[in-house]
C-alpha positions, 0 to 999 in steps of 0.5 A: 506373153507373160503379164510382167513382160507386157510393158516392155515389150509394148516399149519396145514395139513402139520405140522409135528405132524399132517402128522403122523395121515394122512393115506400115500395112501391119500393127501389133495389139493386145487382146482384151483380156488375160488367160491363166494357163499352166499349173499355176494358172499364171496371167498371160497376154496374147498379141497379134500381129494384124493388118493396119487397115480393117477390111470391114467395119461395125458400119456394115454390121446390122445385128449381133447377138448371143444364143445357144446354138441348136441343130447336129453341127457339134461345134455349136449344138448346145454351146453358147454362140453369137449370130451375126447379121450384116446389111446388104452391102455389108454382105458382100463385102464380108463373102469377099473378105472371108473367101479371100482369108480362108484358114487365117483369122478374123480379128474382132476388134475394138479401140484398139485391143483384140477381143477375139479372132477366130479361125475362118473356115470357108467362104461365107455368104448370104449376109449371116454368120455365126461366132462358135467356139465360145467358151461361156454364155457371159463370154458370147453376150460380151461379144456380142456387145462389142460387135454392137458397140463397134456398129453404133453411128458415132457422129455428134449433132451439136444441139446447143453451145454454151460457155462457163466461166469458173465463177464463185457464188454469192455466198463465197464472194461475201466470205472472201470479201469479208475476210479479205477486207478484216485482214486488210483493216488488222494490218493497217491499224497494227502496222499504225498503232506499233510503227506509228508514223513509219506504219503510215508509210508502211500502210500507203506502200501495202495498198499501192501493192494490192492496186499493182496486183489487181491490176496485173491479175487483170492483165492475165485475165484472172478468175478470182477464185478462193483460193486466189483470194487466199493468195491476196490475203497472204500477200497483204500480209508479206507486204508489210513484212518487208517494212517490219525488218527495214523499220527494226533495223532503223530502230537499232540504229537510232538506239545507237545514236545514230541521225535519221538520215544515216539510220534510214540509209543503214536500215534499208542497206542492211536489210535489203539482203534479207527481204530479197532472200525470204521473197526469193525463196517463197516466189520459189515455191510460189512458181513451182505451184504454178508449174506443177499444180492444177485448179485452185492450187493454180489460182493460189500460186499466181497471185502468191508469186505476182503479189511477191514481186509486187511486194518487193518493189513497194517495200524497197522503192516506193517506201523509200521514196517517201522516206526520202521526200520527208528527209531531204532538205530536213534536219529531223532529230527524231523519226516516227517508228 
């Protein structure tokens, strides 16, 4: 089979519509190796149609190994060979197998691919045989491996049992600490010092946020990672950004004279739609990280989209509702921000 036909053909053997014509006592497999053939020593594939069951298994096998054959049989004098031994019960077993196969072939096989198959010739008994037609010394001693290899127990004595949890080290978990704790004191003396008392508001909304996302990264049972931490220190960020757009907004409404109430009210409406889109598109990104990522990108992406939601209620619900405790029932002429 030519190389570049391999893979459909593999898709067609293996369809569904087409397994149901294949008789269940056969399979097809590939051998494990390419041969060049022809003038342009194009890459070929064989494949075998074999029996499903194996009739004798490396457990029956006791040795095999490469040598050079010796004595008059011109087929293996001087040509690289490979011996086989088998145990006793081994032996019965392969003097019954090749006696009933005489002039098929008997394929040698492991995981799954056909590393060869030579033809039978007549009954073998005595517990022995011999792999001749071969072509290279590098080619028997790769038989010989694998005969090996298909011989070797594989049962596992579990000797110990132990559980890791993906935890960071101390040198990390101080630099996220530190960092974490710089970005969170940045935020709350800016958001202060430029919004003055509606900054107040603004900071008591951003720490309720990180209290709400502790809480729910626990609720997932989530390892804290570095980029998890990274994924905090985002959303502390996006956490006053919702307030920065509601406090410019009421800002623009009090430079057009109009009273507290209606520029709180006016803030908040006016600016709902755009927190909702900007949030709803980074969650958007935020999810399809979670989706389609692996490791770290994992641990970022989830506390990036929980943070957001977060974020979203904070900044709209519970910033109002300190806004309305301070202005219901109060005739205020001026609004800190």
């Amino acid at each position: 089979m030519a190389a570049e036909n391999r893979a459909q053909v593999t898709r067609y053997i293996s369809s569904i519509e087409n397994q149901r014509y294949i008789p269940r006592d056969i399979q097809f497999l590939w051998s494990a190796k390419s041969e060049q053939m022809g003038e342009d020593l194009k890459e070929y594939w064989r494949l075998y149609v074999i029996k499903s069951r194996a009739e004798l298994t490396g457990d029956k096998l006791a040795d095999a190994r490469s040598t050079m054959g010796s004595g008059y049989d011109p087929q293996s004098a001087g040509k690289p060979i490979v011996q086989l031994e088998f145990t006793r019960e081994g032996g019965r077993v392969f003097s019954r197998v090749t006696g009933a196969n005489v002039g098929n072939r008997l394929a040698i096989i492991l995981d799954n691919k056909v590393y060869m198959a030579p033809n039978l010739q007549e009954k073998i008994s005595g517990g022995s045989a011999i792999i001749t037609g071969l072509g290279t010394v590098e080619e028997a001693r790769d038989i010989a491996i694998v005969l090996r290899a298909g011989a070797l127990p594989a049962s596992v004595t579990v000797a110990e049992e132990r559980t890791v949890g993906p935890s960071l080290g101390r040198d990390s978990i101080d630099a996220g600490k530190m960092c974490l704790t710089i970005s969170f004191l940045a935020v709350i003396l800016f958001m202060i010092w430029y919004y003055r008392g509606s900054g107040f508001i603004a900071d008591f909304a951003m720490i309720f946020n990180v209290f709400l996302l502790m809480g729910a990264l626990a609720m997932f049972q989530f390892t804290l990672t570095m980029p998890g931490i990274a994924g905090i220190i985002l959303t502390i960020g996006m956490a006053v950004d919702a307030n920065v757009l509601i406090f410019e907004r009421i800002r623009e409404e009090l430079r057009a004279g109009k009273t507290v109430r209606a520029a709180i009210d006016t803030g908040f409406s006016r600016a709902l739609l755009t927190i909702i889109d900007s949030n709803t598109t980074t969650a958007i990104a935020g999810v399809v990280l979670l989706v389609y990522g692996t490791g770290a990108i994992k641990g970022f992406a989830l506390t990036l989209t929980v943070g957001i939601l977060i974020n979203m209620f904070t900044a709209i619900f519970l910033t109002r509702l300190v806004y309305d405790l301070f202005t219901t029932g109060r005739q205020l002429k001026t609004l800190s921000v």
